[in-house]
N, C-alpha and C positions, 0 to 999 in steps of 0.2 A: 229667670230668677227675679225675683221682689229684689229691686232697689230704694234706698232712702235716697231724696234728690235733694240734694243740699247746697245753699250759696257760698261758694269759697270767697273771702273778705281777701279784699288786697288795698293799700292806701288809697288808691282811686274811689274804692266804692265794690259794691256786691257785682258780681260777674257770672253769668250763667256756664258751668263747665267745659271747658272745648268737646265740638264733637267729635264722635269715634267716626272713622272712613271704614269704607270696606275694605281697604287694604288692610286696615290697622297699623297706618303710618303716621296718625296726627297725634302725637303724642308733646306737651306741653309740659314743661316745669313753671308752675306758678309757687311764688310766696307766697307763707304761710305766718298765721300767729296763732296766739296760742287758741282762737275762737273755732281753729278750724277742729282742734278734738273733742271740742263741746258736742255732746248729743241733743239731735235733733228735736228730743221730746223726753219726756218721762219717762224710764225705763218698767216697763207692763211687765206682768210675766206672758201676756196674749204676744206680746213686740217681741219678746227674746222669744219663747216657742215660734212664732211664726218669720223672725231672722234666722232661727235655728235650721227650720226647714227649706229655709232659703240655701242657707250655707249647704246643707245634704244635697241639694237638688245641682246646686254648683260645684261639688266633688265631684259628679255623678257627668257635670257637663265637661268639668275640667279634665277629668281620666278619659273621654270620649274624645278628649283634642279638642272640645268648643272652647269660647267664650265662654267664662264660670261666672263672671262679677266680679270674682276677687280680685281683678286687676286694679280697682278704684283704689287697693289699699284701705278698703274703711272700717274693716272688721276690728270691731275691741278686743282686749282682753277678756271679755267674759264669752263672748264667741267663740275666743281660741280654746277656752276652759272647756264649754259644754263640749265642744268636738275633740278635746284629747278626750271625754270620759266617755263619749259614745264611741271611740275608737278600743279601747278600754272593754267597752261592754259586748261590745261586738266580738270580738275574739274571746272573751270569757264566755259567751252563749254558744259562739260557732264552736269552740274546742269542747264545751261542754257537751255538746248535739253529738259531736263526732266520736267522743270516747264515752260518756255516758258518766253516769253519776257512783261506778266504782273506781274513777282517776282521782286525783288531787290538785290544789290546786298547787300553782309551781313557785312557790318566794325566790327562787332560782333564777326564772322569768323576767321577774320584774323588771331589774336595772336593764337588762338586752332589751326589752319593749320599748324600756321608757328612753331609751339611750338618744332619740330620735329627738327629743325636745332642745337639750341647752344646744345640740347643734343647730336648731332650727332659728333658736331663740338669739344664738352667736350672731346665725347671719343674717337677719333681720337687722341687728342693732351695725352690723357695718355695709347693708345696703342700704340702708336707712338716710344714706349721706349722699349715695349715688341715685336716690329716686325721690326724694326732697317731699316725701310724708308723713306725720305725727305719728300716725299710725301702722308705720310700715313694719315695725316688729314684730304685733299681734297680728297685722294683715298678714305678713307672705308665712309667718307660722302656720293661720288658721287656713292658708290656701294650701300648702304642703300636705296637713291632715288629713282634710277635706277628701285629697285626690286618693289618698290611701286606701280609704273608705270602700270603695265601691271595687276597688281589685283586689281586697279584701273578701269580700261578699262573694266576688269570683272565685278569688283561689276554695275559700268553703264551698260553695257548691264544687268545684271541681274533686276535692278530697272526699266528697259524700260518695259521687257517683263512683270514686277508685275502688269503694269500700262495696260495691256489688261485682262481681263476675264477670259479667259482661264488657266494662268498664276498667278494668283492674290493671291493664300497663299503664291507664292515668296519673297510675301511684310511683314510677319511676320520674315524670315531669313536676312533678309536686317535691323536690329535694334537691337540694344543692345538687351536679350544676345546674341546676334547671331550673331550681326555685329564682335564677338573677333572671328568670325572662319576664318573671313581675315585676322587680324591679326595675328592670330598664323601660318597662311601661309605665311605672311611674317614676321612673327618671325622665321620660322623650315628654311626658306631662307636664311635670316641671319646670323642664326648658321654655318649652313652647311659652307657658306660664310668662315666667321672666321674660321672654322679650314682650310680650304684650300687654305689660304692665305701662302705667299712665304716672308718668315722671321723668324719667329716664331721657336725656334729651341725644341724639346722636348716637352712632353705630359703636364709639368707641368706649362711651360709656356703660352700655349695655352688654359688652364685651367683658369687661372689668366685670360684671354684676354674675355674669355667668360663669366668669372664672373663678369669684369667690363663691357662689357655689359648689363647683366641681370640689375646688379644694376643701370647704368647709363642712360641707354637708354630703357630695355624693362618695367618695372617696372611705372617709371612715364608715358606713351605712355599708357598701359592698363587703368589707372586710366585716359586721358583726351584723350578724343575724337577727331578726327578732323572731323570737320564740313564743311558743303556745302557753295561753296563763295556765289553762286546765289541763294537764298531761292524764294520760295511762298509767300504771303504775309501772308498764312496758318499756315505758318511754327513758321511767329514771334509771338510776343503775343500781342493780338487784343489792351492788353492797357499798350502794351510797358513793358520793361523789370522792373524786381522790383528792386529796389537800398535802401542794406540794410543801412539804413543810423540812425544813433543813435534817432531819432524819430520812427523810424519803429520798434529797437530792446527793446527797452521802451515799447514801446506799446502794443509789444508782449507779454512782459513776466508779463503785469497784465489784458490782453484781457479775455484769457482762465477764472481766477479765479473769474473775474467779471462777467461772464456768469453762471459757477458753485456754486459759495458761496451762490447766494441770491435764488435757486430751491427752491420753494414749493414740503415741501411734503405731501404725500398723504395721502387721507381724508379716513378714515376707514368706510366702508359701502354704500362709493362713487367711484365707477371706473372712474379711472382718467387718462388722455394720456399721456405723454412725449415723444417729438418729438428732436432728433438729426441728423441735417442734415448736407452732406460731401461733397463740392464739391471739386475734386481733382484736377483735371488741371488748369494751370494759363494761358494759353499760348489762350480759347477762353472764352469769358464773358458769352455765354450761359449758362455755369454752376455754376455762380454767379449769373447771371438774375431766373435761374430756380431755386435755392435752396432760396434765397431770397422771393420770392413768394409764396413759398412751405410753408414757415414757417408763412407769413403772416397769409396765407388762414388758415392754421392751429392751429398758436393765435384768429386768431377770430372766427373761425367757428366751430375748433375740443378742445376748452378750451384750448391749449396748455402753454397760456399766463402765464409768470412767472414758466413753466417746457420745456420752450426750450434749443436749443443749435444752435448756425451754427456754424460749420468751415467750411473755405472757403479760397483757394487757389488762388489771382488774383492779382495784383499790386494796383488795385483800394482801396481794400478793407485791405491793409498791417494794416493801422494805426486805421482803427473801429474793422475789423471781428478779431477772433484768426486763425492762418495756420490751415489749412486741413493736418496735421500728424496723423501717428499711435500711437504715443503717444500720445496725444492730444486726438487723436477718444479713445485711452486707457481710459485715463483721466475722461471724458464726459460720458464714460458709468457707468465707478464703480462712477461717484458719483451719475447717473441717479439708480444705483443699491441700492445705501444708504438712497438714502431719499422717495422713491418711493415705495410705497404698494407691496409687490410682489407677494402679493395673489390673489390684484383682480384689478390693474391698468397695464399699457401695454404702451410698447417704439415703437413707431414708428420709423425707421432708414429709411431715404432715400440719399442714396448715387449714385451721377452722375457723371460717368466720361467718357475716354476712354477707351476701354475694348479690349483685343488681343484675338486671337483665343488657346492663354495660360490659359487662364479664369483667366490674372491678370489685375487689377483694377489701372487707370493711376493716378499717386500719384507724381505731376513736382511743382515746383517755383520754375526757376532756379533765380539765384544760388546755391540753397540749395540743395544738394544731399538728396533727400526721400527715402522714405520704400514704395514698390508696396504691396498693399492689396490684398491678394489670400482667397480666399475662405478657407482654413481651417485657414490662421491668425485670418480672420473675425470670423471664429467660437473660437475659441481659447478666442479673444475678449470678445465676449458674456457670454461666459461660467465662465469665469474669476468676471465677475462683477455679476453673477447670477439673472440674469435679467430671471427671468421664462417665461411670456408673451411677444410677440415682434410680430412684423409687419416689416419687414425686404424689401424694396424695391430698388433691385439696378438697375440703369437706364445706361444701356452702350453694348456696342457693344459683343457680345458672352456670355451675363451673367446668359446665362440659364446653366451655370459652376457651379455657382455658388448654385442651389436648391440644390442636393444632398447631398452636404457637409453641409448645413443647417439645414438639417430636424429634427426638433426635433417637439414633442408631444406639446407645447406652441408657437410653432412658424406657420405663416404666411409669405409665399416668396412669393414674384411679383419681376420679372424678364421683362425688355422691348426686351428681343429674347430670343433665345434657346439657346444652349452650340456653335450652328454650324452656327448663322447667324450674318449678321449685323443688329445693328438698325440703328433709319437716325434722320437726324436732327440737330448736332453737328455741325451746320456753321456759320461761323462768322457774325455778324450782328444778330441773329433770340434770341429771348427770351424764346424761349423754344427748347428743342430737342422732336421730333412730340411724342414720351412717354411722357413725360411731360407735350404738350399740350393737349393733350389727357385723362390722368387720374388726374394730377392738374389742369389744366386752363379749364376743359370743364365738367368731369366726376363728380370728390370730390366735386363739387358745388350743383349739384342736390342730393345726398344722402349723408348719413352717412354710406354707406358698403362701406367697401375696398372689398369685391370680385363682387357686383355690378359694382362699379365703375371698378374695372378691366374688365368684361365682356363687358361695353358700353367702353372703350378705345381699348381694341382690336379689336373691331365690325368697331370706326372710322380709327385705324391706317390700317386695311386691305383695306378699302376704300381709304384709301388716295395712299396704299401699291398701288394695280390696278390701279388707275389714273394715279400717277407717272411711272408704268411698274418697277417698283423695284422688288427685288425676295422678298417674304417676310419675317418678321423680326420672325415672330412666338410668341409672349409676351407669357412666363407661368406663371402659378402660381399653388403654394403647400401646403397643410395647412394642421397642426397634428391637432389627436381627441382631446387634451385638450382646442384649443385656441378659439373654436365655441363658447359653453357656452359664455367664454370671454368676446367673441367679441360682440356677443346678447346683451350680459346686458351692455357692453359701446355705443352701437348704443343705446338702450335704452333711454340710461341717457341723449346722447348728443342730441337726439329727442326732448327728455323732456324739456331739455334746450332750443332750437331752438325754441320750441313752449311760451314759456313767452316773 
C-alpha cells in the first residue's frame, strides 16, 4: 500500500516514526499538536484517486488478515467519504447485476446500510483517547469500511454462482444464519485491526479499545442486518410493508381470543374436525390466499364451522386475522386441546410457508422479529396441547423434514416434497402454491380422504412437475396405526353429512 511518510513534531524537534517489528510489538504513543493533521501537500484530485486506491488495496489486505496501512491512523475524512460511497456503489451495482433492472431500488434499505457509520464514527471519537491520534475517527472508520469492501465482492460473486444450477445450495449459506459467517470475517478483521494499530501503549489499553468495540460497534451490527439497495420486486412485500400503528396493535391483542373463546366443543359419539391454519410469511399473499380458502372449503364442506382457527402473516390482514406466531400457534392448539373430544375428533394443521433445506419453516412480518418453526418445535407443540388425533399438512419447500420428527401412532403427515426438494408455486400474483392447488382447490373437493386426496394431488403435481420440466417436488405422506380407524369413522360421518 502507497504510504504518505510524514515527520511527527514533538517539543524536541521533527522525529522520524518508530519502526514497525516483525512481531508487531513496537507500538509507541507519541505527542501530538495540532501540525500533526496538517496535510502533507496539496490536495490533487491524482493524490486523492491514487490514496483512494491505496485505501481499496488495504481493505483487500486488511479482510486477508495482512497489514492494511490503516494502522498509522492517517486517513482523513475525505478518505472515509469516498470509501462509504464506493461501499454504497458497490452493493447498488452487485444487487443491480443480481436481480436485473425489473427490481427497485429499496428507501427501505438505506438507514439498515447506512446504520454502520455513526457507530463507527461513535467509536472512533472514544478510542480516539485510548490511541492518542488526530485522526483516529476518520482513520479506524475509513479502516472498518475498507475491510467491508472486498467480502462484499465475495458474498456477490458467491450469490451469482447460487443463481446457476449447479451451484444452487450456495443459496442457503448466503442468509441469516449463515449470512453472520461474513460477518465474523469481518469482525476477526477488525480485531486483528485494533490490536495492531500504532498508539495504543500496553495490553491493557488495547483491551479497553476492543472492548469498546465489541460493545459499540460489533454487538448492535449482529442484531441489524444490512440490506440490498436494489431489491426484486420478490424481495418486497406483495402488499407493502406492515406499519404497526396503534389500530393494528389493538386489534391484535383481542383477534387471537375472539377466534379461541367461542370453539365448539366436541360432541361425544360424533367425530368432529378442527382445523388451524398458519400462514407464515408476509412478504407474498399466496399464503394468505391459500390458507383463507383452506379454511372456507373446510367450514363448509369438512363441518370445521365454529372449530376453526387462522393465523395469518400479511399486512392485509394486520387488523381482521390474529399474526401467524409460535406463540399464537401455542395458543390455538392447547385450546383446540381443551375443548375438543380427544378420543374420537381430530385437528387438522395446515401450515404454508417458505421452507430451507434446514427443514425450518419461514415465520417473517417485518418488523417483528419471529420464531422459525422446525420440526421438533412443531412436535414439542403438539405434544404440549395433547391433541391425540392430527392430520398435520405442511405445504413448503424441503418439508419432507419434517415427517420423521412427527411420527406418532395418531398422527397423519402430508408433506408437499421430501426433506431434499423444492416445491413450486410460491409467486407473486397466484392463489394458490401448485400443493395447494392440487390437494385444496382440486383434490379435497371430490372426497372426503385426506390420503385419496393426496394420491390424486401428486398424480396432478407430477403432471404439471413434466410439463413444466422442473426436477420433481416428491409430496409424501405418513400415517401411524392408530389414526385409520380415526380417520374411517370421520370420513364416515362427514359422507353422512354430505349426503342430507
Amino acid at each position: 500500500m502507497t504510504e504518505d511518510r510524514r515527520t511527527d513534531m514533538t517539543p524536541d524537534g521533527p522525529t522520524e516514526p518508530p519502526a514497525e517489528t516483525a512481531s508487531d510489538t513496537a507500538f509507541e504513543t507519541q505527542p501530538y499538536t495540532a501540525q500533526d493533521s496538517a496535510p502533507a501537500g496539496p490536495v490533487t484530485l491524482r493524490s486523492t484517486l491514487s490514496r483512494f486506491r491505496s485505501d481499496l488495496y488495504g481493505g483487500l489486505r486488511g479482510a486477508c488478515f495482512l497489514r492494511s496501512g490503516f494502522e498509522k491512523l492517517d486517513s482523513t475524512p475525505l478518505s472515509l467519504v469516498l470509501l462509504i460511497v464506493a461501499d454504497l456503489v458497490l452493493n447498488l451495482l452487485v444487487s443491480l447485476l443480481l436481480v436485473g433492472r425489473g427490481g427497485n431500488f429499496s428507501f427501505y434499505s438505506v438507514p439498515y446500510f447506512l446504520f454502520y457509520l455513526p457507530l463507527f464514527l461513535l467509536f472512533g471519537m472514544a478510542g480516539r483517547y485510548l490511541v492518542h491520534r488526530p485522526l483516529a475517527i476518520s482513520g479506524i472508520a475509513a479502516a472498518l469500511v475498507a475491510f467491508s469492501i472486498p467480502i462484499e465482492v465475495c458474498h456477490g460473486i458467491l450469490e451469482w454462482l447460487a443463481q446457476w444450477r449447479p451451484f444452487e445450495r450456495l443459496s442457503d449459506h448466503l442468509a441469516a444464519p449463515h449470512y453472520y459467517r461474513f460477518f465474523g470475517w469481518w469482525l476477526a478483521a477488525a480485531l486483528l485491526f485494533l490490536l495492531r494499530l500504532e498508539g495504543p501503549r500496553g495490553v491493557a489499553r488495547r483491551l479497553r479499545l476492543v472492548l469498546l468495540f465489541l460493545v459499540l460497534v460489533a454487538v448492535p451490527l449482529y442484531y441489524y442486518q444490512r440490506g440490498d439497495l436494489w431489491v426484486s420486486k420478490e424481495e418486497g412485500n406483495e402488499s407493502g410493508a406492515l406499519t404497526l400503528t396503534d389500530e393494528v396493535l389493538t386489534a391484535q391483542n383481542r383477534l387471537l381470543d375472539e377466534q379461541l373463546a367461542p370453539l365448539l366443543p366436541g360432541r361425544p359419539g360424533h367425530p368432529d374436525l378442527y382445523f388451524i391454519g398458519f400462514a407464515g410469511d408476509a412478504s407474498q399473499d399466496v399464503f394468505l390466499k391459500e390458507l383463507s380458502v383452506t379454511r372456507q372449503l373446510f367450514d363448509t364442506r369438512f363441518g370445521t364451522a365454529g372449530r376453526s382457527v387462522l393465523l395469518v402473516n400479511n399486512p392485509q390482514s394486520a387488523t381482521a386475522l390474529p399474526f401467524a406466531t409460535v406463540g399464537n400457534l401455542e395458543r390455538a392448539l392447547v385450546r383446540v386441546g381443551e375443548v375438543m373430544n380427544r378420543d374420537e375428533d381430530v385437528l387438522f394443521l395446515y401450515v404454508s410457508s417458505h421452507g430451507s433445506r434446514d427443514h425450518e419453516l419461514e415465520v417473517s412480518n417485518p418488523p417483528l422479529e419471529l420464531k422459525q418453526v422446525t420440526p421438533e418445535l412443531l412436535r414439542r407443540l403438539l405434544r404440549k396441547a395433547g391433541i391425540r388425533y392430527k392430520v398435520v399438512v405442511v405445504s413448503a419447500c424441503f418439508s419432507g423434514g419434517f415427517i420423521q420428527p412427527l411420527q406418532e401412532d395418531g398422527s397423519l403427515l402430508i408433506t408437499a416434497a421430501d426433506a431434499t426438494h423444492e416445491s413450486f408455486g410460491c409467486g407473486f400474483g397466484e392463489n394458490y402454491t401448485w400443493f395447494g392447488e392440487a390437494f385444496v382447490g382440486d383434490a379435497l373437493r371430490s372426497t372426503y380422504s385426506f390420503t385419496d386426496a393426496f394420491e390424486k394431488s401428486r398424480d396432478t403435481i407430477r403432471k404439471w412437475e413434466t410439463e413444466k420440466d422442473e426436477t420433481p417436488s416428491n409430496p409424501q405422506i405418513w400415517a401411524g396405526k392408530e389414526i385409520w380407524p380415526v380417520l374411517k369413522r370421520l370420513q364416515k360421518e362427514l359422507e353422512q353429512r354430505g349426503a342430507k
